[in-house]
C-alpha positions, 0 to 999 in steps of 0.5 A: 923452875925455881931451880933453873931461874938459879942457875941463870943468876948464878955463876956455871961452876957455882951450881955445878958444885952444888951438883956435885957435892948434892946440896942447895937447890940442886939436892932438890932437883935430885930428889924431884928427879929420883921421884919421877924417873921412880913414877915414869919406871912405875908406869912402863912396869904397869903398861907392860903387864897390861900388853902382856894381858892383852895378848893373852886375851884377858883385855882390849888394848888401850891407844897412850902416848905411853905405848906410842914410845914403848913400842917404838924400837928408836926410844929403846933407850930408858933414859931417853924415855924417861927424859921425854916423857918428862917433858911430856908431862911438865911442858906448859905446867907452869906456863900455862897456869901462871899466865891463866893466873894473871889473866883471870886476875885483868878479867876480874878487874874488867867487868867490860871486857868480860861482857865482850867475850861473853857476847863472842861465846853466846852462839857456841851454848845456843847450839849445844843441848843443855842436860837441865837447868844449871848444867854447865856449858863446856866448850870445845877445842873446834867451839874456841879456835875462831874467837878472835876477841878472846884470843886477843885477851890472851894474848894481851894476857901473855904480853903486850905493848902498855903491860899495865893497859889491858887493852886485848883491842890492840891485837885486833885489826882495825875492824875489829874482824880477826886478829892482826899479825905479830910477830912471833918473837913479840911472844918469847914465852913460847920462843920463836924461829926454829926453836919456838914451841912446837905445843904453843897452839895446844897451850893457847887452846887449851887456855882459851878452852879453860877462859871461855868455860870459866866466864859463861858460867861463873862470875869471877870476883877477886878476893880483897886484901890480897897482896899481887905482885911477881915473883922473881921467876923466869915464868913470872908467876904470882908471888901470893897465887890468886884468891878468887870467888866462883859465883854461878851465872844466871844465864 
């Protein structure tokens, strides 16, 4: 990401000559990209060798996203393989993560907020049966998909109208029954029209998933004497990252 936030700073024939002459920000990218075309190179090795035991009966074949690609005479091309499997594993990494980092970081400073969400997760463990005492409560991707309220906090994490109000409210109708509509280049972190992201319901879920189970069972405490502010980033992350204390919840 660092690299890419250059290139849009920077003049077209600035990095390109840094690309050339394998120097700067590019020289890096280079060797990230030698070092996961190797990894991905690596992996098709290995599957290969596995569907060669699986014909010889040695073995039950497996269901990847890995084998869906190898075995599909359109994506023959390495170089097309590598490309996306690349993206395949970096797509919503950062993302993801950085808008988790902030969100936890509003959460923590809203003990009010907190204990709403709470209360729209209550029904979910009700319904689930708990292994023993102080067995953590997991939820699943179906549990979350109907959450409005914390939802609404994601969003409002993501972005919203008064960035320094957290206020998830603001996304709800005005009987608080479900989420109002926006549209969806209010959101350009996933794009919009023909090029919005095709993964953005799996990075709000997957979000949602990681918020729900974090607040039913710890409290989240924020760390004093840390210095938040943003890093000049095209993703906006945390300059210092987030320290945070986990305490597990009494419920």
């Amino acid at each position: 990401m660092e690299v890419v936030c250059f290139r849009h700073m920077m003049p077209s024939y600035c990095w390109k000559l840094m690309r050339w002459l394998n120097i700067g920000p590019e020289k890096k990218l280079n060797v990230e990209h030698t070092l996961l075309r190797r990894f991905i190179k690596e992996m098709m090795e290995r599957r290969n060798i596995k569907t060669w035991q699986v014909n010889n009966d040695e073995e039950e074949e497996g269901v990847d996203i890995v084998s869906f690609f190898l075995d599909d005479p359109c994506y023959a091309n390495d170089d097309l393989f590598c490309a996306i499997t690349i993206g395949y594993m970096l797509v919503a990494r950062d993302t993801v993560g950085i808008a988790l980092t902030w969100i936890f970081y509003n959460l923590a400073q809203n003990p009010n907020i907190v204990s709403i969400i709470r209360n729209e997760l209550s029904p979910v463990p009700s319904h689930k049966v708990v292994a023993g005492v102080g067995t953590m409560v997991i939820f699943e991707p179906d549990e979350t998909r109907s959450l409005s309220y914390l939802r609404a906090a994601l969003m409002e994490g993501i972005w919203g109208k008064d960035c320094l109000d957290y206020n998830p409210d603001r996304w709800l109708l005005k009987d608080g029954n479900g989420l109002r509509y926006v549209p969806p280049h209010k959101f350009l972190a996933f794009n919009s029209g023909p090029r919005m992201c095709l993964g953005k319901e799996i990075a709000v879920m997957q979000m949602m998933i990681v918020v729900a189970s974090t607040l039913w069972n710890f409290d989240v405490h924020l760390e004093k004497g840390q210095s938040i502010e943003p890093k000049a980033s095209c993703i906006l992350e945390m300059k210092n990252g987030l320290m945070v204390k986990l305490k597990k919840r009494e419920v």
